[in-house]
N, CA, C and O atoms as CSV, one atom per row, in Angstrom:
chain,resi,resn,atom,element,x,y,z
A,1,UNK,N,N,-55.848,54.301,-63.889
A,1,UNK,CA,C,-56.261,55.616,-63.445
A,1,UNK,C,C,-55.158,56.203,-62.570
A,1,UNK,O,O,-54.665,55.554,-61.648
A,2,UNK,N,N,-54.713,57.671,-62.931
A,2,UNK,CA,C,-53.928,58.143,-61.959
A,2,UNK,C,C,-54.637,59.109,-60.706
A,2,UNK,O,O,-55.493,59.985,-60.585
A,3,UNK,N,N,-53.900,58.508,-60.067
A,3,UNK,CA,C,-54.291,59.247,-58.680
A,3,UNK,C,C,-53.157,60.021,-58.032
A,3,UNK,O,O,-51.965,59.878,-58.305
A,4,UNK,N,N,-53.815,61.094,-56.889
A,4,UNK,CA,C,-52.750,62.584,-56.786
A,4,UNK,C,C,-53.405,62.585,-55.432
A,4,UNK,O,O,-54.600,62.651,-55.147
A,5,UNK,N,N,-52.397,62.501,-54.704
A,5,UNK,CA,C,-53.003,63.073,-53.021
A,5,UNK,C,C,-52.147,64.165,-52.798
A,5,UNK,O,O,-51.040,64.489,-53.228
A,6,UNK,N,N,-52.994,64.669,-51.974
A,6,UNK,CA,C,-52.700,66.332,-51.405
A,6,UNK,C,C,-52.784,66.733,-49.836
A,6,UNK,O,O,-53.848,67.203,-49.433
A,7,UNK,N,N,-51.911,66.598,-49.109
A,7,UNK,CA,C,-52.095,66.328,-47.589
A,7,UNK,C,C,-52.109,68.299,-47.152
A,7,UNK,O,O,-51.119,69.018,-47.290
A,8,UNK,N,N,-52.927,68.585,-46.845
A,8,UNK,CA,C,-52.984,70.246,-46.289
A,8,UNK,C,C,-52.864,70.017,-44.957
A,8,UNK,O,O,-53.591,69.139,-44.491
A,9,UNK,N,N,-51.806,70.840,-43.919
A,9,UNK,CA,C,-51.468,71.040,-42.386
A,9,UNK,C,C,-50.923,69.410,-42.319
A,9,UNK,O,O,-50.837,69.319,-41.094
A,10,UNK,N,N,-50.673,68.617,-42.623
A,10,UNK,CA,C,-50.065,67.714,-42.055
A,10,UNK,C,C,-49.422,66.398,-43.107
A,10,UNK,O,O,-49.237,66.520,-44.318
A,11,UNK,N,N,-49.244,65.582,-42.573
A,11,UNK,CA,C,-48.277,64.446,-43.230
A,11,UNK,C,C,-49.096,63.503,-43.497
A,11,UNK,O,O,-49.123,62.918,-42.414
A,12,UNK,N,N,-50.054,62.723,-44.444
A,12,UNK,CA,C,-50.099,61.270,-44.334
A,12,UNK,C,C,-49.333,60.346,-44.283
A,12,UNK,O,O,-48.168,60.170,-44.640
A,13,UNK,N,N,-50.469,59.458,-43.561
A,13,UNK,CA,C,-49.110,57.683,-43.265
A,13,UNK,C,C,-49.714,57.264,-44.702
A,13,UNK,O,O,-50.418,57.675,-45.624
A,14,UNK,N,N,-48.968,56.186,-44.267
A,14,UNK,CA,C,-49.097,55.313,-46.071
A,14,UNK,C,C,-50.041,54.223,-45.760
A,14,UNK,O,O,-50.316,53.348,-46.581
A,15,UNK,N,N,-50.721,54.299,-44.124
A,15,UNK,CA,C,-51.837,53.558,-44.209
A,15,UNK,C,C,-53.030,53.899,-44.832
A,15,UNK,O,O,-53.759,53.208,-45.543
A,16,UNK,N,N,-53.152,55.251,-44.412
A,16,UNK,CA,C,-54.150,55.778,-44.887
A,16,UNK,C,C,-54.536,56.212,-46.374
A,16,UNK,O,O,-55.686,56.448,-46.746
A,17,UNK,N,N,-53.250,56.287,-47.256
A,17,UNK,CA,C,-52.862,56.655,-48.127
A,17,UNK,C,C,-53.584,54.932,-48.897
A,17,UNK,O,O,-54.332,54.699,-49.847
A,18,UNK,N,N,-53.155,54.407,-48.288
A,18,UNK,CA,C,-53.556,52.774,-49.095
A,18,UNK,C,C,-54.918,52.436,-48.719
A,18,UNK,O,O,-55.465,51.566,-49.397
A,19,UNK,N,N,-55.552,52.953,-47.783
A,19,UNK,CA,C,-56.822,52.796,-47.535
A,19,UNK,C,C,-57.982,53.706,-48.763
A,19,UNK,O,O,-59.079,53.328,-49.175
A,20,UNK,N,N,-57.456,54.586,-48.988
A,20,UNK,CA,C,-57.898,55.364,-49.825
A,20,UNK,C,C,-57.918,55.030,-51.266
A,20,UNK,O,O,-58.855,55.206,-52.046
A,21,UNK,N,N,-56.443,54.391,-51.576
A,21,UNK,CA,C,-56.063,54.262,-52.699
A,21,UNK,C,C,-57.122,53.233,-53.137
A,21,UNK,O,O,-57.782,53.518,-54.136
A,22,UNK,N,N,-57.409,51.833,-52.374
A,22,UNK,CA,C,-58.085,50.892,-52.510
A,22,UNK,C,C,-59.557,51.163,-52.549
A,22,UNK,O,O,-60.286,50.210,-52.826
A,23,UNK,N,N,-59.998,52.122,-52.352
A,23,UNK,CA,C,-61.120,52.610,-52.432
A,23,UNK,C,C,-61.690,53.626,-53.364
A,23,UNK,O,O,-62.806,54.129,-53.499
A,24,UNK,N,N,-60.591,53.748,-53.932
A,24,UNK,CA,C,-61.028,54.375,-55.531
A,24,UNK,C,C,-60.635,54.038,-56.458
A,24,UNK,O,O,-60.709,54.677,-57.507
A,25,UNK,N,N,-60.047,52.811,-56.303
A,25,UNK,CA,C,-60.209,51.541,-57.566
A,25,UNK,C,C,-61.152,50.635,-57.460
A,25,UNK,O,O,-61.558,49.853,-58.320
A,26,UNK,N,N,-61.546,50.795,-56.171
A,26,UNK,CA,C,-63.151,50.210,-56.739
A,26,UNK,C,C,-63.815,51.193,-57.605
A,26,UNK,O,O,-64.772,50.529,-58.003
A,27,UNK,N,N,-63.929,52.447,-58.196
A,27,UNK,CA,C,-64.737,52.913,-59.288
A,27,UNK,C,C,-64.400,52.696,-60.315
A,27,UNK,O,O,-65.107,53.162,-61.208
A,28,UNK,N,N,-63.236,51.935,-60.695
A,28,UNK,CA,C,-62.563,51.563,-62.038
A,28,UNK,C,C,-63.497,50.428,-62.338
A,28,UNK,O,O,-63.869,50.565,-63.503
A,29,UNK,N,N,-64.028,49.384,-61.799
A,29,UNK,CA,C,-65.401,48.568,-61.817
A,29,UNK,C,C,-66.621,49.290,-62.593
A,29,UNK,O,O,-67.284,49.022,-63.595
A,30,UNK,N,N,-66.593,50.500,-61.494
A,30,UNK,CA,C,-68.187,51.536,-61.912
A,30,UNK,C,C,-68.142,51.731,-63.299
A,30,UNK,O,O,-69.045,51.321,-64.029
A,31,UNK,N,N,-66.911,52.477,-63.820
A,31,UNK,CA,C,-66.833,53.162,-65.050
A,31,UNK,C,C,-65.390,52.754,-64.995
A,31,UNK,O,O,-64.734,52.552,-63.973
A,32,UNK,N,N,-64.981,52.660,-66.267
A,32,UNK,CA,C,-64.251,52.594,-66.448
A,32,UNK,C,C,-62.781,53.617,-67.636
A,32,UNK,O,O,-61.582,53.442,-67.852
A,33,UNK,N,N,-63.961,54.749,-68.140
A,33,UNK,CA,C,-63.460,55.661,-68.654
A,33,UNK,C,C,-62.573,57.073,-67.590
A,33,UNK,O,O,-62.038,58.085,-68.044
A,34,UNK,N,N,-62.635,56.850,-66.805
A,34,UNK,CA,C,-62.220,57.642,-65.335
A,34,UNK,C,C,-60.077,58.097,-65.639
A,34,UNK,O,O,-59.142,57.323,-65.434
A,35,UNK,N,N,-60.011,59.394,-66.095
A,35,UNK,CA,C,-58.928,60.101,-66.281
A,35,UNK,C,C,-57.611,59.706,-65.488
A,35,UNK,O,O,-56.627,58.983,-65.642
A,36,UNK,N,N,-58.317,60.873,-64.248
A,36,UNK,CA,C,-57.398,60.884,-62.950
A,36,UNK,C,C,-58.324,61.360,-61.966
A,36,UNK,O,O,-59.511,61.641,-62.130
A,37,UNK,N,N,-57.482,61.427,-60.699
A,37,UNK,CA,C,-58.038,61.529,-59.339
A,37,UNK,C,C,-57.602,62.355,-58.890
A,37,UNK,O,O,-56.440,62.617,-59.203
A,38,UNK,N,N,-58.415,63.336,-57.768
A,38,UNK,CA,C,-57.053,64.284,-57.053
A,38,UNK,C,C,-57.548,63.961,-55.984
A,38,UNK,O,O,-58.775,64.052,-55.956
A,39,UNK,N,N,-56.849,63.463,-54.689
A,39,UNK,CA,C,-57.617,63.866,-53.475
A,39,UNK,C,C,-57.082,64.664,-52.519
A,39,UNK,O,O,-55.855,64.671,-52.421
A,40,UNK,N,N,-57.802,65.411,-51.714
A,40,UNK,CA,C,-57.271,66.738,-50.832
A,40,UNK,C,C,-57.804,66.659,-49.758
A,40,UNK,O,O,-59.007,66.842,-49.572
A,41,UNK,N,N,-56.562,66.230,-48.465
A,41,UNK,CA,C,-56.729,65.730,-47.348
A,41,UNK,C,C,-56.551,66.825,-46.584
A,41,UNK,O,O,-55.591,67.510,-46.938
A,42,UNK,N,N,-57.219,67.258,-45.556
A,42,UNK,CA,C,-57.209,68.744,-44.658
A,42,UNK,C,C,-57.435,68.321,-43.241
A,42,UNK,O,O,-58.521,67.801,-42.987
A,43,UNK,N,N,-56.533,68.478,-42.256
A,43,UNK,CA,C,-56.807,68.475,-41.195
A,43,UNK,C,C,-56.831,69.918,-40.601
A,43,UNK,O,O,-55.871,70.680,-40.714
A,44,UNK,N,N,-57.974,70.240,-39.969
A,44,UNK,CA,C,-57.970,71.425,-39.361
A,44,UNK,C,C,-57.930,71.678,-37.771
A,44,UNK,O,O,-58.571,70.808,-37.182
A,45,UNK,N,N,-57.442,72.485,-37.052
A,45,UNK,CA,C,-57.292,72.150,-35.624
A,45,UNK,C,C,-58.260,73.178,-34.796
A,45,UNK,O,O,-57.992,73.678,-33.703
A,46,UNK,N,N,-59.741,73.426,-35.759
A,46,UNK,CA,C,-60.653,73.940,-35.045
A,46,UNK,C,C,-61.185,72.542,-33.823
A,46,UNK,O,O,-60.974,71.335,-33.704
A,47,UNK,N,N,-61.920,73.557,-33.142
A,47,UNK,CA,C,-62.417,72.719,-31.193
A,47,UNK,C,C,-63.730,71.837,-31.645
A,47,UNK,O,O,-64.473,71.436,-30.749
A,48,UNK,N,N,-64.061,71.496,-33.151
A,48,UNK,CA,C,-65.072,71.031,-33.227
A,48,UNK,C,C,-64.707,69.149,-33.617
A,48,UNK,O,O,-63.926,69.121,-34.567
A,49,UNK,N,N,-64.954,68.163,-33.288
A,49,UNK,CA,C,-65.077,66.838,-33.932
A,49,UNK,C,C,-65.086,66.730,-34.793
A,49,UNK,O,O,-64.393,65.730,-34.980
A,50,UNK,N,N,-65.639,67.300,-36.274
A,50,UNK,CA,C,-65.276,67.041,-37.469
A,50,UNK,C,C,-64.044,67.806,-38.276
A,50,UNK,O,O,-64.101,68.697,-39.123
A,51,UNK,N,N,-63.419,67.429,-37.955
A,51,UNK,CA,C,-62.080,68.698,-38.572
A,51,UNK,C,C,-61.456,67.964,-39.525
A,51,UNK,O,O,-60.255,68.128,-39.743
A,52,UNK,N,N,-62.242,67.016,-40.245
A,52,UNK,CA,C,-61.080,66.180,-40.781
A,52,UNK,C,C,-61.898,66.234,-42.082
A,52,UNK,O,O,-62.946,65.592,-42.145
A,53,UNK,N,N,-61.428,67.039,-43.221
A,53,UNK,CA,C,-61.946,67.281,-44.510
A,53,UNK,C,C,-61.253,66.476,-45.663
A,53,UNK,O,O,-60.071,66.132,-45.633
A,54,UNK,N,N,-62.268,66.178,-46.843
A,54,UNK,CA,C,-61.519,65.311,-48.178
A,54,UNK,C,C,-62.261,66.149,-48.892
A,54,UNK,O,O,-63.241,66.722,-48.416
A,55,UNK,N,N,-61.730,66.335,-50.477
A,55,UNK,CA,C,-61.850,66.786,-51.356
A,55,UNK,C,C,-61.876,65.748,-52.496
A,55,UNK,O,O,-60.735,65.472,-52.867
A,56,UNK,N,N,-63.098,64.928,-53.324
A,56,UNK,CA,C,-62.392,64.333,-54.445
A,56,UNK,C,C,-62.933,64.748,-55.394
A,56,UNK,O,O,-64.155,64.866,-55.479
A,57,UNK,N,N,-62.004,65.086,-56.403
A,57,UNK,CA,C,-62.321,65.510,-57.993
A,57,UNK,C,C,-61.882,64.266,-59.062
A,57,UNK,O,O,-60.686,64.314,-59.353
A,58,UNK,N,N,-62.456,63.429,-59.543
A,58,UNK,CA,C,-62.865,62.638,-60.511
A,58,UNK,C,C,-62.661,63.296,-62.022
A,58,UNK,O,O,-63.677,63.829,-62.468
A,59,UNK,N,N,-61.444,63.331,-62.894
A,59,UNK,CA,C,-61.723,64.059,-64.120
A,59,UNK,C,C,-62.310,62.625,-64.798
A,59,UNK,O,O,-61.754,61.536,-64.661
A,60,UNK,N,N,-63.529,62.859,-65.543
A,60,UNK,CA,C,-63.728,62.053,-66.911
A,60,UNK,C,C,-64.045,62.309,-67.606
A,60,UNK,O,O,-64.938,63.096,-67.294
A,61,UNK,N,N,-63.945,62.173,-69.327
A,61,UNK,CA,C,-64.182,62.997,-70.345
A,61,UNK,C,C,-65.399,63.773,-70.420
A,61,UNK,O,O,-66.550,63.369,-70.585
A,62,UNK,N,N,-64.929,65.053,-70.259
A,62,UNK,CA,C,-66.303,66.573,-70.690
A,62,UNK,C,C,-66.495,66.829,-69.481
A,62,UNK,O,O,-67.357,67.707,-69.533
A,63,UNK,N,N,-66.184,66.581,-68.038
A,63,UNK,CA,C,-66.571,66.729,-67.105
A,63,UNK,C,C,-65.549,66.339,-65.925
A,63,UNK,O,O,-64.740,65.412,-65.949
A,64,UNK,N,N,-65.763,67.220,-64.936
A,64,UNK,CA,C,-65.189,66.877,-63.580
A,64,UNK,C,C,-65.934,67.204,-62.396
A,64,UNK,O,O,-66.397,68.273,-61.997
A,65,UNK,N,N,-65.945,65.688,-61.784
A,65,UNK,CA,C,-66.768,65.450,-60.518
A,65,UNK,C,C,-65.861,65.856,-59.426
A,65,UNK,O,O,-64.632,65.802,-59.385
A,66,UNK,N,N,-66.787,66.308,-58.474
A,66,UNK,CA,C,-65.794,67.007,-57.234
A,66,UNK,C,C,-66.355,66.688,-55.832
A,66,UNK,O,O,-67.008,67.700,-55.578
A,67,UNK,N,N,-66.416,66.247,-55.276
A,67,UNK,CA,C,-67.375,66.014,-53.935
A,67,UNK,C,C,-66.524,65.982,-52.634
A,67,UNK,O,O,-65.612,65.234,-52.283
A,68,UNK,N,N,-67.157,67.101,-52.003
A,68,UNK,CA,C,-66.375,67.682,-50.553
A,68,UNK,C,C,-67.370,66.749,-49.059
A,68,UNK,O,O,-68.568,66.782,-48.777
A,69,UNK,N,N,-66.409,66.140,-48.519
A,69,UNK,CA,C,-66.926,65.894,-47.077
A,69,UNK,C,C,-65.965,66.234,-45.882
A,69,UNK,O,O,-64.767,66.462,-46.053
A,70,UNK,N,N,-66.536,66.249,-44.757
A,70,UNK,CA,C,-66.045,66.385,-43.463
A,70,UNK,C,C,-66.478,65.593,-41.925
A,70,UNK,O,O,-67.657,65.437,-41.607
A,71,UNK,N,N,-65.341,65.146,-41.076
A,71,UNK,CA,C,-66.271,63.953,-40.832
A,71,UNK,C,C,-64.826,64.116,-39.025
A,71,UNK,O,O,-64.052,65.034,-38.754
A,72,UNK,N,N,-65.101,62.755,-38.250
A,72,UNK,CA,C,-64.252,62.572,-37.017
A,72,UNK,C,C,-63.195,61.707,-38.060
A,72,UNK,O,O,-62.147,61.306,-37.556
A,73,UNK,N,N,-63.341,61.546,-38.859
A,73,UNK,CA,C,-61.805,60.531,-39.542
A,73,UNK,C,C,-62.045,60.928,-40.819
A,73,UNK,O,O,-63.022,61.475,-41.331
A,74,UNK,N,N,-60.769,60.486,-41.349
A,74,UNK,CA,C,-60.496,60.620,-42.636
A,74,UNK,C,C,-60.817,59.612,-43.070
A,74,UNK,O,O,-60.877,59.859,-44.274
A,75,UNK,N,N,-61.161,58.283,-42.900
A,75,UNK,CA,C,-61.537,56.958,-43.196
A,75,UNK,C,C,-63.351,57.312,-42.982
A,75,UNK,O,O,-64.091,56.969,-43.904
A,76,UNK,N,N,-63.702,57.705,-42.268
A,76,UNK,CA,C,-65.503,57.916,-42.285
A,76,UNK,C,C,-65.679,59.413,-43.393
A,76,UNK,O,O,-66.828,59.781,-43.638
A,77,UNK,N,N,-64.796,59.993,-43.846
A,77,UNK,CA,C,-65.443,60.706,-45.036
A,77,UNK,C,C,-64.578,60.553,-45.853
A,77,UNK,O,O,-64.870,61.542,-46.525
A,78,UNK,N,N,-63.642,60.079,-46.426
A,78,UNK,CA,C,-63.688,59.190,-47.681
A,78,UNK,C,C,-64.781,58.166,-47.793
A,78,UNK,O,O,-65.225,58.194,-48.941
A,79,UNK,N,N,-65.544,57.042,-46.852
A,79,UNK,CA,C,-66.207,56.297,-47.143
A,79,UNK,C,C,-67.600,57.413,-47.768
A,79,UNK,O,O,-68.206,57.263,-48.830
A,80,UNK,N,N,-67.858,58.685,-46.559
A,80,UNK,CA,C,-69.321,58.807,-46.983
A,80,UNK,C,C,-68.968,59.858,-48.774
A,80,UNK,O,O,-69.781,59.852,-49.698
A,81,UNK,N,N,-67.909,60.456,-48.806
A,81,UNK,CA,C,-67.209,61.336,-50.555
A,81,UNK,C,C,-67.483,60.139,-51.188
A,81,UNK,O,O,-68.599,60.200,-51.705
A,82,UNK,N,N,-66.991,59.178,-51.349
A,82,UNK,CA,C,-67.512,57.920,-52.023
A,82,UNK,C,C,-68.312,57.900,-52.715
A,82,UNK,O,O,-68.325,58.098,-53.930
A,83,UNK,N,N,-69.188,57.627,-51.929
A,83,UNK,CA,C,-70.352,56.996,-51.725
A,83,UNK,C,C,-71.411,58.102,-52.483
A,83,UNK,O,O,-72.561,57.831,-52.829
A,84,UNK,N,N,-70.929,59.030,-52.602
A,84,UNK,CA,C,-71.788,60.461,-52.949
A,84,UNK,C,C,-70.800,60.643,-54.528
A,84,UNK,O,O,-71.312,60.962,-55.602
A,85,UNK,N,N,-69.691,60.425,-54.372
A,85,UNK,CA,C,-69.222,60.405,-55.797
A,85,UNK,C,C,-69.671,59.370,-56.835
A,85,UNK,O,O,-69.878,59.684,-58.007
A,86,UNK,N,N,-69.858,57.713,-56.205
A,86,UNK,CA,C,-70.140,56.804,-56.949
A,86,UNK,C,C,-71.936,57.128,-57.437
A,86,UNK,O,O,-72.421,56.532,-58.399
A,87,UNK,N,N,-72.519,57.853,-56.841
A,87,UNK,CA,C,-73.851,58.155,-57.343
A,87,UNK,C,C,-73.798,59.477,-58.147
A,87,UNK,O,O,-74.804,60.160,-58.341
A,88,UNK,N,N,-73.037,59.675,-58.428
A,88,UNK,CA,C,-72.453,60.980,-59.197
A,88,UNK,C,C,-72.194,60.248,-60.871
A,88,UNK,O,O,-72.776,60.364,-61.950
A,89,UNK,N,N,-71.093,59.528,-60.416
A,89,UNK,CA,C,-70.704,59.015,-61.268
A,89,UNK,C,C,-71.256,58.150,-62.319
A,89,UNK,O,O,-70.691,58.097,-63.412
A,90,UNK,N,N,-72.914,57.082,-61.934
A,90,UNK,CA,C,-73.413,56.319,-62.088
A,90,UNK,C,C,-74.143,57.298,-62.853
A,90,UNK,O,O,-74.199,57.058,-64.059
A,91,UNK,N,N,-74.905,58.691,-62.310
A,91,UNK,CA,C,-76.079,59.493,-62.968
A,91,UNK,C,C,-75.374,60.265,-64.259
A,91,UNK,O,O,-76.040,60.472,-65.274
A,92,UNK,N,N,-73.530,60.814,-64.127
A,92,UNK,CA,C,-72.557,60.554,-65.562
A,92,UNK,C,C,-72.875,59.980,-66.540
A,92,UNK,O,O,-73.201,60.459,-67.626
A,93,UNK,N,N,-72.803,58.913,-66.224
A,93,UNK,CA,C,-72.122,57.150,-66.942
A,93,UNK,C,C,-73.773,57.265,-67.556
A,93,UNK,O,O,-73.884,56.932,-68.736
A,94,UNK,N,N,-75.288,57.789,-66.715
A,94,UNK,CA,C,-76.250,57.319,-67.521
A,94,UNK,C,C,-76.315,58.063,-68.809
A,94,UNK,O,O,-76.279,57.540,-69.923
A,95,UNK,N,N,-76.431,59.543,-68.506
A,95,UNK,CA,C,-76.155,60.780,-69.228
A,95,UNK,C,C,-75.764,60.678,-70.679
A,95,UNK,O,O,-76.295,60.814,-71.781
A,96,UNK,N,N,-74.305,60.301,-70.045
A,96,UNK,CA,C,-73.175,59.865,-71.233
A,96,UNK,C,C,-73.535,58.837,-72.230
A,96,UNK,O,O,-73.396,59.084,-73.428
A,97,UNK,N,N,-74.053,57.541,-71.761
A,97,UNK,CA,C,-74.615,56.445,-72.347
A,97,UNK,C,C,-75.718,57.025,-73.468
A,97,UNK,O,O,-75.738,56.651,-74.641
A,98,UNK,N,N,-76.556,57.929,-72.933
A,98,UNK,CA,C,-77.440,58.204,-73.847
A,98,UNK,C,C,-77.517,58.880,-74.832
A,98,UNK,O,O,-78.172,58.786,-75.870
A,99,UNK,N,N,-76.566,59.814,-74.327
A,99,UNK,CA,C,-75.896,61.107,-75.783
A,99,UNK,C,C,-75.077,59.592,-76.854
A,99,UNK,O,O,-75.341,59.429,-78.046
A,100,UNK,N,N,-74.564,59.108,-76.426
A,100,UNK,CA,C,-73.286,58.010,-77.453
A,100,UNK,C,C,-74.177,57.378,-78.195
A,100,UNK,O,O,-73.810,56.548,-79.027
């Protein structure tokens, strides 16, 4: 699966970059028909605690999953985009199964 990061207002480290990465090859497990990835990292420098936005779009055939969170880290909303994509993905995968 290819994956595409997109850093908006700032630079990622390559920790975070690998924290991420490792966490959306665990859906290559889930399904395994899964295109590419885009993810879109946003730091914003509003006065509020959650300023830290992800974007992930999931292409897989006939369809593209997209699921937006915002959170105090970029590591606590990639986990909760996840987590909301992998139940995305699973209610896909049933969909799909049944049309085939």
């Amino acid at each position: 699966m290819k994956v595409e990061f997109h850093s908006v207002n700032f630079t990622a480290d390559s920790k975070l970059l690998d924290f991420i990465q490792k966490k959306i090859n665990k859906l290559d497990l889930l399904y395994d028909n899964i295109i590419s990835t885009d993810v879109y990292l946003k730091a914003e420098s509003s006065l509020g605690t959650e300023n830290k936005h992800i974007e992930l779009k999931i292409s897989v055939p006939g369809k593209e999953l997209i699921v937006k969170k915002h959170s105090k880290t970029f590591e606590e909303a990639t986990d909760n985009g996840l987590e909301a994509l992998r139940r995305s993905l699973l209610r896909y995968k049933d969909k799909y199964n049944t049309i085939v």
